[in-house]
N, C-alpha and C positions, 0 to 999 in steps of 0.2 A: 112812359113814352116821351113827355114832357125834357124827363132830363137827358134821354135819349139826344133829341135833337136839340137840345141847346149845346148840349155835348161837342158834338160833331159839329153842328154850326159854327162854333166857337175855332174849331179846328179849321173850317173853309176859311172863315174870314181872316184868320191868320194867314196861311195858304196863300192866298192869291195878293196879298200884298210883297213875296217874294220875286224874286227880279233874277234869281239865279238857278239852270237845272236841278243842281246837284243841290243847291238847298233848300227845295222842294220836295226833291227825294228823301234828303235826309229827314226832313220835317216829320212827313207820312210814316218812315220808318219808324221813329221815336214816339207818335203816337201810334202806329200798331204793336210795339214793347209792351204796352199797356196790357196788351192782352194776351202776354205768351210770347209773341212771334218778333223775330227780328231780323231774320235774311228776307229778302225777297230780290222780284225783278218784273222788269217793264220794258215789255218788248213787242215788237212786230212780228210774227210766226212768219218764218224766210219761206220763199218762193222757191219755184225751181231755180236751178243754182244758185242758190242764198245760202250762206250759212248764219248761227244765229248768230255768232258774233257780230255779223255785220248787220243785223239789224235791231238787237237790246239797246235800249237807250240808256236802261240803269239798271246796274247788278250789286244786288250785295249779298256775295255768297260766302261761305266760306271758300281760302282760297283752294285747298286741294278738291273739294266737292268738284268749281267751278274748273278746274285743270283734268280732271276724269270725266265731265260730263262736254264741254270741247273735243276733248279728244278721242270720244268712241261714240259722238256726234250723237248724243240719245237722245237731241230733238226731235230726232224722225221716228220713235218708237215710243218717246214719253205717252201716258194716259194722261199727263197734264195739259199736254195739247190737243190728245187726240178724244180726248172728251168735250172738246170746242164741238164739233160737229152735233153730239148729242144736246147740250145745252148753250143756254145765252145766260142762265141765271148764275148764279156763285154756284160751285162746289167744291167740298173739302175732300181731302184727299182720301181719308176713309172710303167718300162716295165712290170716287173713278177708282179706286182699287178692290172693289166690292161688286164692280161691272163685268159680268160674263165674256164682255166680247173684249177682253182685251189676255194678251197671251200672260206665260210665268214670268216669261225672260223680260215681257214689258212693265209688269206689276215690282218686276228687281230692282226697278229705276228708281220707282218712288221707295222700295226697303231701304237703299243704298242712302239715301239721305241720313238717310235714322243716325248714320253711321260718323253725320259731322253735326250733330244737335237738331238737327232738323227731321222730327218724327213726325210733326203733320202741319198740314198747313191748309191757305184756303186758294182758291184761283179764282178770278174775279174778269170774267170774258168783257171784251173791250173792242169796239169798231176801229179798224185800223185809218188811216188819213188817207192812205193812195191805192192799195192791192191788200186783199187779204187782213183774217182777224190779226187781234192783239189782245194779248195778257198783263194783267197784275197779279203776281201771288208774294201771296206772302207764307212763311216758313217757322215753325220755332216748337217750342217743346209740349204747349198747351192743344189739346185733344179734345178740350172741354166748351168750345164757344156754345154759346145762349144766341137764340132767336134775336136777341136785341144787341148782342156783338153781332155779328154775321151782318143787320143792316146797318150799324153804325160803320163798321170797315168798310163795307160796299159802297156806301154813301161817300167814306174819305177817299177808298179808290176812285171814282171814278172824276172826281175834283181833282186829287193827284193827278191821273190820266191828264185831263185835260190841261193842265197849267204844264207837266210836264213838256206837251207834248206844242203848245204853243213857243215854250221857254226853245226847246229845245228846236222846234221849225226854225226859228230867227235866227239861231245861232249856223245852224246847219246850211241854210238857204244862202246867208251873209258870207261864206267862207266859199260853199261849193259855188256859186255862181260866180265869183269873183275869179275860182278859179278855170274856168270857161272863157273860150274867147265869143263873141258875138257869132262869127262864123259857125263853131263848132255847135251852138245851142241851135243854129237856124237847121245846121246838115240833120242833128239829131232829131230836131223837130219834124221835119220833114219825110226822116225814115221814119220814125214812128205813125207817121201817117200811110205808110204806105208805099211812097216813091221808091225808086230807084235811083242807083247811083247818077245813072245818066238822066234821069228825068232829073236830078236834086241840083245836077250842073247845068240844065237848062234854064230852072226857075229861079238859081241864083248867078247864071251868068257867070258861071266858071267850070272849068272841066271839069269830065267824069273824075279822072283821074285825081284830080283837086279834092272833089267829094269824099270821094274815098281814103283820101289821108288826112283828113278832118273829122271821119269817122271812127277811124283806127285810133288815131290820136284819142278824142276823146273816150272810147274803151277803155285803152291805156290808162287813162287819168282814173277811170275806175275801178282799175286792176281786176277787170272780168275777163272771161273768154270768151263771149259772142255778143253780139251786137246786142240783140233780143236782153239778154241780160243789161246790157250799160242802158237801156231805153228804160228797164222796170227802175235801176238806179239813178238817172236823170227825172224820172218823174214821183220817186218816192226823194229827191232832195233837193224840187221845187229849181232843178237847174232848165224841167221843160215843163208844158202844162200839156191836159187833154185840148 
């Protein structure tokens, strides 16, 4: 157990002296190689009208896997996700595809992998920052992890998580807020409370009609289709707060 956690220690404290998303990810990656696995991702499990593209932070798939699984959207049917509900702890993909309650056609998703080197892997459930869970899995050709990989990984994931996800808030929050005018963060703010257009042109002293194309607008900016939607995206990128 000893060399366990020096192990892994060794990995944090390298870790959190990084200063860069992607060279955090790549880190975690390079030491979960160690043990088999070398694609994974780290992502926020999308909302209603979310897709996951817009909300992984970091992918490293291969690239056809990651071009078939976009495109016939098998975030909504994955057992990788949808074993979130059942568990908080780790499980490898053996486990969720060994679960009665999930269908053929859902258990094909995780086959399909096999099919770009990625024959098993582990998931590693994660408290998302603003709405809804989040994932770390990782992916690769070993089948065989030990009780003491399994907490060594979990131990690096969830340090990766976090640095990730600090690394990556700064980065995110610095650009989208910048790209907001003052106006637009007060309208959003305000519908998200509740208001109405014309109440929102009361409390800032400008027309309804004002309100409402500062609303638009900022949708626009998020390239969603309803408001409800740009509100879950202004406050998962710290452009509004609760």
């Amino acid at each position: 157990m000893s060399s366990t956690l020096s192990d892994v220690l060794d990995f944090v404290e390298r870790l959190q002296t990084l200063d860069e998303m992607n060279a955090a990810w790549n880190y975690f990656l390079t030491y979960a190689s160690r043990f088999g696995l070398t694609a994974g991702a780290l992502a926020d499990m999308p909302g209603p009208g979310e897709r996951v593209q817009d909300t992984v932070l970091c992918l490293s798939w291969p690239d056809e896997w990651t071009k078939r699984y976009l495109e016939k959207d098998y975030i909504r049917n994955d057992p990788a996700r949808l074993h979130m509900t059942r568990s908080v702890e780790p499980y490898s993909w053996r486990q969720m595809a060994a679960c009665d309650a999930y269908s053929k056609d859902q258990k094909n998703i995780v086959y399909e992998a096999s099919e770009f080197g990625m024959k098993s892997g582990m998931i590693f459930p994660m408290p998302g920052l603003r709405s809804g869970p989040a994932m770390v899995t990782i992916a690769g050709e070993n089948d065989d992890l030990s009780h003491e990989d399994v907490m060594r990984l979990h131990m690096a994931a969830i340090y990766t998580h976090a640095v990730v996800r600090k690394l990556s808030g700064a980065r995110k929050e610095q650009s989208q807020i910048a790209s907001f005018s003052a106006r637009e963060r007060e309208c959003l703010q305000w519908y998200a409370a509740g208001k109405s257009e014309w109440e929102i042109g009361e409390i800032l002293s400008i027309s309804e009609k004002t309100a409402n194309t500062y609303l638009e607008r900022a949708k626009q900016k998020f390239g969603v289709a309803t408001r409800k939607q740009a509100i879950v995206a202004a406050l998962r990128g710290g452009v509004i707060q609760y």
